[in-house]
N, C-alpha and C positions, 0 to 999 in steps of 0.2 A: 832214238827219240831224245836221249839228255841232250844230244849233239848237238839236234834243232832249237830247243830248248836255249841251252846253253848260247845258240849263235841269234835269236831273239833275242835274250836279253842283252848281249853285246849289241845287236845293230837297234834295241830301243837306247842304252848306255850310249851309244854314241850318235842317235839324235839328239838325245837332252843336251847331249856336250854343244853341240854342233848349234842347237835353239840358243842355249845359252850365250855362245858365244856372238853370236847374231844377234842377241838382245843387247850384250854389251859392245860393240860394236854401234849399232845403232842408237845406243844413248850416248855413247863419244861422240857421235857426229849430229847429233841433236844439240850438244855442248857446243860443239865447233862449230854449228850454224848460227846458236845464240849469242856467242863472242861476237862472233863476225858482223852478226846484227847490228850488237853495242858498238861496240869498232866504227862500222857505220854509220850510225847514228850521231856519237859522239864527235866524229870528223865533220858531220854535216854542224852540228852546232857549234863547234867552233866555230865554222866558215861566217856559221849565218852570226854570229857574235860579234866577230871583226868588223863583219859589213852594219852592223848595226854601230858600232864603236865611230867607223867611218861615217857614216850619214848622220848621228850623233855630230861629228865635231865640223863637220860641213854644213848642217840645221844652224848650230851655234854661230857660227861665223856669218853666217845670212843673216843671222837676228841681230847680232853685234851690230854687224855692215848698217842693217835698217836702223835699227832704232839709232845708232850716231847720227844719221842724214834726216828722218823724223828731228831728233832731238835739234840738227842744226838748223832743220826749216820753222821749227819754236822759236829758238833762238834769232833767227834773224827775223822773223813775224813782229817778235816780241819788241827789238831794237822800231821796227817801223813804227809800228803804234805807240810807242813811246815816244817816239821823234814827231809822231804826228801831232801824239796830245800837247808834246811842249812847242810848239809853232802854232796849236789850233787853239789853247785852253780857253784865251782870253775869251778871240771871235766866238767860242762855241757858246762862253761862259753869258757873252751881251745876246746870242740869240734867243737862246733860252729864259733869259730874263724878259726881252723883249716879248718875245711869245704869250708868257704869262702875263706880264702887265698890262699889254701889251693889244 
């Protein structure tokens, strides 16, 4: 009877071991799944960081591009109407007079 006794509490003694060691075991690998995760995660937002870095300086370079060619169609708008007023000022100036007095 102590025999049975005796081999009972060894074969509960070395469930506990045994649970135990399956608990830890399965929270290292709960660890190593959530590393893994970050790891993961972390590599995707680099990636998506560069590609934003990239589309950032390719955006820029389209805005630069436009706004020069806006700014040089101002520019050369602005030379026209200038060249127009000083060849028109007078004529426009006697029409307008005319008009009102006129």
């Amino acid at each position: 009877m102590q025999d049975m006794i005796k081999r009972i509490v060894e074969a509960d003694s070395e469930a506990q071991a045994l649970e135990e060691a399956n608990r830890k075991a399965a929270e290292k690998e709960k660890i190593k799944i959530e590393e893994e995760a970050k790891s993961i995660y972390q590599k995707y937002m680099d990636e998506a960081q560069l590609e934003i870095a990239k589309n950032d300086a390719y955006l820029e370079k389209r805005f630069t591009r436009k706004l020069t060619e806006i700014t040089a169609k101002q520019e050369s708008a602005m030379i026209k109407l200038k060249s127009d007023y000083e060849q028109n000022r007078d004529r426009w100036v006697d029409e307008i007079v005319g008009r009102v007095v006129g």
